[in-house]
N, C-alpha and C positions, 0 to 999 in steps of 0.2 A: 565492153572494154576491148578496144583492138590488141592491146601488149599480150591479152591472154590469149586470144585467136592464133597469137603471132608465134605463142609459145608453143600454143597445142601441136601448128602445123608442122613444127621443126622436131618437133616429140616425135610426131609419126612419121615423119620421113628419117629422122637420125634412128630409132627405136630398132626398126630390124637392125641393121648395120650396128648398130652398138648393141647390143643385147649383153648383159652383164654388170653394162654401166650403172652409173646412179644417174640422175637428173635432177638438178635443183634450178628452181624458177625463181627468178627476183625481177619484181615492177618498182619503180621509181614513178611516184604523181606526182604531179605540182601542187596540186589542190587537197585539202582534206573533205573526204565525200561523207557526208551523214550517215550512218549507221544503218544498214538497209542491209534486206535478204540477199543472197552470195548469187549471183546469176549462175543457172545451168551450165555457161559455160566455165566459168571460172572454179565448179564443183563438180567439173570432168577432169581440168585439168591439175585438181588438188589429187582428186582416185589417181589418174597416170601418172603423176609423177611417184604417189605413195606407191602404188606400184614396181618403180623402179627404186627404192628404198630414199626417195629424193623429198624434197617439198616444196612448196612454194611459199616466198614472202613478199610482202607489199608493205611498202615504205613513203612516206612523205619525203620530197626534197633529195632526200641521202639514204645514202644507207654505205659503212665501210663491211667489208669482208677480206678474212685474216685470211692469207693462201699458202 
């Protein structure tokens, strides 16, 4: 999934330079994908964010967030 790639590499270049922050990761699919094992990278990028007290969520279509 490239959005996670997309996410990681902004993780590690923003990470030093923010250090303190949180991080939360949100993906938007078109598709709904069958039920399948989380790929390596997408269960590096769940650790770093939890790391940073953040998380990652994956959504079909939508997704709102209160700010």
């Amino acid at each position: 999934m490239e959005a996670v790639r997309q996410i990681m590499r902004t993780v590690e270049q923003l990470g030093k330079k923010l250090s303190g922050y949180r991080f939360e990761g949100r993906i938007i699919t078109t598709r709904v994908r069958t039920p399948a094992v989380k790929s390596t990278y997408r269960i590096k990028l769940e650790k770093m964010l939890r790391r940073t007290g953040g998380s990652l969520v994956v959504k079909v279509n939508s997704d709102e967030v209160e700010v």
